[in-house]
N, C-alpha and C positions, 0 to 999 in steps of 0.2 A: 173735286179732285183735279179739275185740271185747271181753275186757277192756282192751286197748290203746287203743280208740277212748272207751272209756270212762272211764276214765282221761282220756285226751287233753281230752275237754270238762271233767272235773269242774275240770283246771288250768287250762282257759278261761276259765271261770265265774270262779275264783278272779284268776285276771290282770284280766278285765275288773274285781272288785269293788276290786281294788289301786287303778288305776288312777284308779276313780271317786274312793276312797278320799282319794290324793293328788292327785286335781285341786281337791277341794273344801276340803282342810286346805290348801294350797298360795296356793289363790285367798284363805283368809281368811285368812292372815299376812301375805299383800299388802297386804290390807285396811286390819290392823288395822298397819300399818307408819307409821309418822312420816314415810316421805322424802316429801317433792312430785316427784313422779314432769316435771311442767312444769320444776319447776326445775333439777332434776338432768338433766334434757334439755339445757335453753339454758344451764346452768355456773351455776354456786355463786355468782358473782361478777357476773351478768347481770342487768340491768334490763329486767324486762319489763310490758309497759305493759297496763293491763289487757281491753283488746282483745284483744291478741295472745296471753294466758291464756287467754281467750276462746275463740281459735279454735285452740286446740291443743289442747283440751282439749273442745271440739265434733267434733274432727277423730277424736280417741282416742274418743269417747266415755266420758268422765270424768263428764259431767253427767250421765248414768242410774244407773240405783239399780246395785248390787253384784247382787241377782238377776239382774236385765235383763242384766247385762253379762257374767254366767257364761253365762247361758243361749242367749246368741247366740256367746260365744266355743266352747260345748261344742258346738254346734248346726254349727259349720263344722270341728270337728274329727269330729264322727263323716259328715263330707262331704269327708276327708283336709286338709282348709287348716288350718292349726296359726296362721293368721293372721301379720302381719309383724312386726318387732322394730321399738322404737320405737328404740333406740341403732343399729342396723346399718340402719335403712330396709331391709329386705331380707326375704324371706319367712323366716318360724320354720323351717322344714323346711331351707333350703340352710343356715342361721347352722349349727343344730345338724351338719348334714351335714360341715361343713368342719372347725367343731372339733371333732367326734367321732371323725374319723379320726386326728386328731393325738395324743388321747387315747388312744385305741384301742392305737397302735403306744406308747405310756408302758406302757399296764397290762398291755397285752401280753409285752413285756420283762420286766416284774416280774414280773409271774404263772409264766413258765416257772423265771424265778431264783430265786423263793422256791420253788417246787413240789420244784426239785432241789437245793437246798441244803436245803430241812428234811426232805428224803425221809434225805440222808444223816445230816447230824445227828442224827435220830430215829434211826437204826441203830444211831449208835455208841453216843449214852444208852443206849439198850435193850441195845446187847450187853453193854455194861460199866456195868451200871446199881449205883450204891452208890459208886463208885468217883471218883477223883479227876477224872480227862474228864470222869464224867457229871455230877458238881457242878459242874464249872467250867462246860458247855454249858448248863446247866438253868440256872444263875442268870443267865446272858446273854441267853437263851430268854425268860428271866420279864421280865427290867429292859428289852429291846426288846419286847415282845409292850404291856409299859405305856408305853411311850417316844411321845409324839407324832410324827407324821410329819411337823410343821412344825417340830419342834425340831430332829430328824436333818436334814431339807433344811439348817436353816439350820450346824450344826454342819459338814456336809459342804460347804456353802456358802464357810465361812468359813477353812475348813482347805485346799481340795483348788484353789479358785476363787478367794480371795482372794490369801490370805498362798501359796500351790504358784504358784498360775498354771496347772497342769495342764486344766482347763478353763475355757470361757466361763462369765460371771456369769447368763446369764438367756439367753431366748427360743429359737426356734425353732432357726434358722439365724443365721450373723454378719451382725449391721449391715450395710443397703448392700446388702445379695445378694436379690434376688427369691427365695420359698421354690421357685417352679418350677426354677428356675434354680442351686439348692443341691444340693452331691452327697450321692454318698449318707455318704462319711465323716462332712461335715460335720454332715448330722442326727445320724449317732447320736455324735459328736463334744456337741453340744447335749444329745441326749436323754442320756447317761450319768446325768449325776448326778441326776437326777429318778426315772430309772429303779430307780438305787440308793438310792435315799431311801425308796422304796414297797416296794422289797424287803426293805432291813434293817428296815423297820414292819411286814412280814406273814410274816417266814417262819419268827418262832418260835412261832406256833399249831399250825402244822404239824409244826415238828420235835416239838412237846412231843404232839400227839395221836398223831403213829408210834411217839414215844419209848416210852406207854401200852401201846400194841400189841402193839409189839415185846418189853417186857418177858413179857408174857400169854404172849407165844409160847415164848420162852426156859424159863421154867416147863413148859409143856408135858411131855407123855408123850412125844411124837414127837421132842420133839427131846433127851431125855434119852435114848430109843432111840438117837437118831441120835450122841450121845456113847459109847454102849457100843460101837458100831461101829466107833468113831477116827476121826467125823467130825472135821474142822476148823472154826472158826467160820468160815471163807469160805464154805465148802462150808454148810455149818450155814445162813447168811445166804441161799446161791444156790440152794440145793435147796429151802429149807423156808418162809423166813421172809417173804421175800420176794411169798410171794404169797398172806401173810397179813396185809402190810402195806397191801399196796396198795388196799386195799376202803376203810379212813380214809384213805388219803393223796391217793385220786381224790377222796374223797368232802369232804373238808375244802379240796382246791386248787379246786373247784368253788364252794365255799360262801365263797371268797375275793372271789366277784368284788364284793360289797356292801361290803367292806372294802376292795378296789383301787379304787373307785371314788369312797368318801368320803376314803381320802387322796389321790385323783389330786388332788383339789378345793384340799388343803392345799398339795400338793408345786408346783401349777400357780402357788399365786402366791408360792410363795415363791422359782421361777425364771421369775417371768415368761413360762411356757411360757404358748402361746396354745392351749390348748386347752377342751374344753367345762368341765372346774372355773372357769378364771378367767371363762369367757361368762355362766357362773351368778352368781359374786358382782360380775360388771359389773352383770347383770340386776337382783341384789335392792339393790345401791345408787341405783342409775338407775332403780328404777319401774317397769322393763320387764316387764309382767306376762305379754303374752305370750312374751317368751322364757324369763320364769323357769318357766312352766307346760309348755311343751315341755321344757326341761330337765328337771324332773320327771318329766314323761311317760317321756323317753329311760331316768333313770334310774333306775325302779322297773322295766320291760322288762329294763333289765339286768341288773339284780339279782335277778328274778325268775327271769330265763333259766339265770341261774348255780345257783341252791337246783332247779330242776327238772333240770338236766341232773345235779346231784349225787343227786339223789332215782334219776331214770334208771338213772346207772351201779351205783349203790349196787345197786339189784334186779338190775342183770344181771349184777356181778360177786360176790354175795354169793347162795348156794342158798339158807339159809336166809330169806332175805329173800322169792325166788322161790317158796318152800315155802308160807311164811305168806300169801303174796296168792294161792296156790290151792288 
């Protein structure tokens, strides 16, 4: 227990200095940003007389220095107020709150499809490694592991949603419908091809680190015993391999979430989905500096949470790991 607790603060420590980290790189690319945050308020197109710059810009607090203005916005975050959004009028905390969840059930999706698709592909490379499947998966693994996920959205965009028809072009729920009021087909009707867009972008890291594994294993002593016996590779795969797999494939679908998270950002606008990716690039074109700093906030927390809960499992399902920290 008390190397546990011990542990438990040093990732504290580390979370709070992340955190500090990106609020202050985050505040100063705001900074150092071109848009007029006034303008891109009142539209592109807007005449605003110089009063009324005046007092929107007295209102935000625009006219104090760049310290003053961290220093009272950090000042009410470690007081839980992440401050209002200047584009939603609404407080930082509910903005993120609403479109996190939407996000949430995106990465969600993905995260379980790619976790079980590259767990299987990883097997078959590895069992039939040299081989014609394994060439053919491994160069598909490679050319999507480098494949943008705003280039797949838009491919699958243009294929399955344009010229098929098979689904909606963008957003939540269909035009017209209240999202409370949308069922449940219809989201994931919406959510599909978003969901498939961050999967076909994430899950040949995974099939290609099982694929590694799996070969090590194949090699092995055990399992060359287990050929003298007239194992089968099924039995080969279910008795032996498999749960030598699974210490990279927790430990890599865990260390997904930094990567499901910077494509949700891509996938979000290129289906118009309303979730926290498109809230953030509203934020950093509109000026909105405190929602872009909560998004930040949100999104080093997740990212974090995913590389410690991969750390986590890695030690509990791995002995030798458990060996070396005692």
């Amino acid at each position: 227990m008390a190397k546990l607790a011990k542990r438990t603060v040093k990732q504290l420590l580390r979370l709070l200095s992340l955190l500090l980290a990106v609020c202050i790189f985050s505040f100063w690319l705001m900074e150092r940003s071109p848009v007029d945050p006034v303008q891109a308020y009142v539209g592109a197109g807007a005449a605003v007389s110089p009063e009324q710059r005046e007092s929107i810009s007295r209102q935000w607090g625009l006219g104090e220095s760049p310290a003053r203005r961290f220093g009272s916005w950090a000042g009410s975050v470690l007081r839980g107020d992440l401050g209002d959004s200047l584009l939603y009028r609404r407080p930082v905390a509910r903005v993120i709150g609403e479109k996190f969840t939407a996000s949430l059930a995106l990465m969600a999706c993905a995260w379980v499809l790619s976790g079980v698709i590259g767990l299987l592909l990883g097997i078959l490379m590895g069992l039939y490694r040299g081989g014609l499947l394994d060439r053919i998966l491994k160069t598909i693994c490679l050319v999507l592991s480098s494949t943008p996920a705003f280039w797949v959205g838009m491919v699958l965009l243009a294929v399955f949603a344009v010229e098929l028809g098979w689904f909606p072009v963008g957003l939540r729920v269909p035009p017209g419908i209240v999202e409370s009021e949308a069922t449940l087909l219809q989201r994931l009707h919406h959510l599909a091809l978003p969901a498939l867009t961050l999967t076909i972008a994430s899950f040949g890291g995974v099939a290609l680190q099982v694929r590694e594994k799996m070969a090590a294993v194949m090699d092995s002593d055990y399992i060359l015993f287990a050929r003298a016996r007239g194992e089968t590779k099924g039995q080969m795969v279910r008795r032996h391999a498999l749960r030598a797999v699974a210490v990279p494939a927790v430990t890599m679908q865990f260390a997904l979430f930094g990567e499901l998270f910077g494509g949700s950002v891509l996938a979000e606008q290129v289906f118009s989905y309303p979730g926290l990716g498109q809230a953030a690039v509203q934020a950093g074109l509109g000026g909105d500096v405190p929602l872009l700093l909560g998004v930040a906030l949100c999104g080093a927390v997740f990212v974090f949470t995913g590389n410690f809960l991969a750390d986590l499992l890695h030690s509990l399902l791995d002995p030798r790991v458990r060996e070396g920290e005692a």
